[in-house]
Structure formats: C-alpha cells, structure tokens
C-alpha positions as CSV (number, residue, x, y, z in Angstrom):
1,X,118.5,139.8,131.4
2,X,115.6,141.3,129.2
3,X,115.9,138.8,126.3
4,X,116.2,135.8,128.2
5,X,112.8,136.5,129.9
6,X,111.4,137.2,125.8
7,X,112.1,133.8,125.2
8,X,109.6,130.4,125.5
9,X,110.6,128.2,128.8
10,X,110.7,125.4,126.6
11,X,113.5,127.1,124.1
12,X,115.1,129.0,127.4
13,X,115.8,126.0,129.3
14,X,118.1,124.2,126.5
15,X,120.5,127.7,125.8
16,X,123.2,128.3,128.0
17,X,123.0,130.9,130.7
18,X,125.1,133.8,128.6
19,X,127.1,137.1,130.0
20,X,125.7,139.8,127.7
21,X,123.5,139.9,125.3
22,X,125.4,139.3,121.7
23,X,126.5,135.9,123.2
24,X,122.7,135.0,124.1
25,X,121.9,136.4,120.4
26,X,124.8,134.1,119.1
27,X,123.5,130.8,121.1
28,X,120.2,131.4,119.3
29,X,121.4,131.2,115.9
30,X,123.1,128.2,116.5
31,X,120.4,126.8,118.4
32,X,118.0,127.4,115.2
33,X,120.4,126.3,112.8
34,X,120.6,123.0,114.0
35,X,116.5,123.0,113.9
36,X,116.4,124.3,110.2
37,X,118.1,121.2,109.2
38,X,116.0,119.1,111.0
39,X,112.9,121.0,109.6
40,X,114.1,120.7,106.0
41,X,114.6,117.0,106.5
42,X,111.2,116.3,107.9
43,X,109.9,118.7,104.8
44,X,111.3,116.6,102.3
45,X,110.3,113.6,104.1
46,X,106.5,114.9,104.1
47,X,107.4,116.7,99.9
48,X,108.9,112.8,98.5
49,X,105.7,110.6,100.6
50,X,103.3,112.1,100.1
51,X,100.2,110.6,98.2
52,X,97.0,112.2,97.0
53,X,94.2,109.5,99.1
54,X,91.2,110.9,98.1
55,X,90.3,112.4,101.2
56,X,90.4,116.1,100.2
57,X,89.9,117.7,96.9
58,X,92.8,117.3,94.2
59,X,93.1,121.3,94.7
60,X,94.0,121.0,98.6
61,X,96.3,118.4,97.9
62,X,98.5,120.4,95.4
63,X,98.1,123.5,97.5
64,X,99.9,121.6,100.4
65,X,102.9,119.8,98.3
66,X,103.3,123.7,96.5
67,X,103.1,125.1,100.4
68,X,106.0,121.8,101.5
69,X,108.1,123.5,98.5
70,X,107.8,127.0,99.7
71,X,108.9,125.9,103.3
72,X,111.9,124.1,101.7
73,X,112.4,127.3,99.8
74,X,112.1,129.5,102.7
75,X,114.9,127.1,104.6
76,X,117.8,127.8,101.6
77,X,116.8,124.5,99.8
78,X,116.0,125.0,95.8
79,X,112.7,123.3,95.0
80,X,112.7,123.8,91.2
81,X,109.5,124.3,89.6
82,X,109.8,121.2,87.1
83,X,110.8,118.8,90.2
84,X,107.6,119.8,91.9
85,X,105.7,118.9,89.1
86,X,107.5,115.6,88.8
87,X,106.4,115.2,92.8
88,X,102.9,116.2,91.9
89,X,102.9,113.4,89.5
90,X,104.3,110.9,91.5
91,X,102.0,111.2,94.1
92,X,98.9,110.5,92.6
93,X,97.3,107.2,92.7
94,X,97.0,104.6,89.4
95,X,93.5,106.2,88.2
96,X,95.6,108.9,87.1
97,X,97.8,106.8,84.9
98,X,96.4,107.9,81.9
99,X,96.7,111.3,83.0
100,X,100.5,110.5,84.2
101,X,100.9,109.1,80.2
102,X,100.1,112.0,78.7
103,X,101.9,114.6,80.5
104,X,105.2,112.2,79.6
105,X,104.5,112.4,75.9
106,X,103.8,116.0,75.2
107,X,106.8,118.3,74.2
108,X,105.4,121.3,76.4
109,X,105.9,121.4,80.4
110,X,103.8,122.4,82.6
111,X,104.1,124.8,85.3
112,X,102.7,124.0,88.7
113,X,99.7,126.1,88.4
114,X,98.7,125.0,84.7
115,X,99.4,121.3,86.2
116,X,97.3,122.0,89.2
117,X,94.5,122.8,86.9
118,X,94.5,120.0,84.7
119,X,93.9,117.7,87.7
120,X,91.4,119.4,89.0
121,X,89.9,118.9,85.7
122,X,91.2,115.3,85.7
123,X,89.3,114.6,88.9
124,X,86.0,116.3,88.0
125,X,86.4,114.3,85.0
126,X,87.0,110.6,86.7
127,X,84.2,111.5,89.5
128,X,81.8,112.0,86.5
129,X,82.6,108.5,85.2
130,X,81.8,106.9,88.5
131,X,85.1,105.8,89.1
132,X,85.2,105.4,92.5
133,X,88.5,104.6,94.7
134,X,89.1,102.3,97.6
135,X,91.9,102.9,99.8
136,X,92.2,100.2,102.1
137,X,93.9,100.9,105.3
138,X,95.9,98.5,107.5
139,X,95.2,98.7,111.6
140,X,96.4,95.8,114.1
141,X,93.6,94.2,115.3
142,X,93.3,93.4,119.1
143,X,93.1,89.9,120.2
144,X,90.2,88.8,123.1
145,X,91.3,87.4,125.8
C-alpha cells in the first residue's frame, strides 16, 4: 500500500497491518492521539519547572515559556494569557523579588509582551548594579579507587 510506504519505519512498525486505506488513516489518528496527550503532559511539565538560570538573556527565556504555551495551545489545552504571566513570574529567581512585589501591588495587568519588556529592563537594570548571580549546581562526584 502507497501510504504505508509514506510513513517513518519507526511510526510504521508500531500500526497494525490494515486492509484499505481509511482503516490505515483511522489507526493513525488514534496512534497520534495517544501522543498528543503525552506531548501536552511533558509541555506542562517543561511550562510549570521551568526557571530563568541566567544562562541566556531574560528575552530568550520568555520567548521559550510563551513558545511552551503556544504548543499547549496548539494541542487543545487553553493557556490563558494572565496564567502565563503568573508562570513568567514564578520562574524567575529571588533577585527579581522586588520586581515580583511590584507587579502584585499595582491595579493594572500586564500582558505577556508588556511583562516581557519590563524584565528585560529589569535585567539590564540589575546587571548595571553588579549584581551578579551564582547558581550552584549539584553533580555526583566519583570516588578513587
């Protein structure tokens, strides 16, 4: 069959050998289904653990928690605008506690791209003061012997 041959080995060999080709179709759509969900679960894994390190720019880290959302989006799953920014937040380390403060006690939200801004200011801002930020990373260590 035409479509079967279309298809990656590594997809091909876990569908069932169909008749015609709107069974094959069907078996597809199930297969993929049953990925989707596994996809959005790993998404929101990646969307709610997240943390901003320091290792990129404040930009590039808002960029890929808006891109996570978009995914989720994509899959069926509502990412509302005001819970990403409430992610964003959350995700940044405790230098940006006065920052974190301030957004809590003004009336006005913010949308994601007006938020996105502001730390990119926020980080020009702290990297101007010197403050400078230690992440310390935890690795086994091999014994001798």
């Amino acid at each position: 069959m035409f479509l079967r041959m279309t298809i990656a080995s590594n997809i091909k060999t876990s569908l069932p050998k169909p008749m015609n080709a709107k069974d094959y179709m069907k078996a597809i759509e199930e297969r993929f289904k049953t990925a989707d969900k596994s996809l959005a679960g790993k998404l929101m894994a990646d969307l709610t653990t997240i943390k901003f390190d320091g290792t990129r720019s404040m930009h590039e880290h808002v960029i890929e928690m808006t891109n996570l959302a978009a995914k989720l989006r994509n899959l069926g799953m509502t990412v509302d605008e005001s819970f990403l920014v409430q992610f964003i937040l959350n995700s940044l380390p405790p230098q940006y506690g006065p920052f974190q403060i301030h957004y809590n006690t003004i009336k006005d939200k913010w949308a994601v791209n007006e938020l996105a801004n502001k730390l990119v200011q926020e980080e020009a801002r702290l990297t101007q003061q010197g403050i400078k930020v230690a992440y310390f990373v935890q690795k086994a260590g091999h014994k001798a012997g």
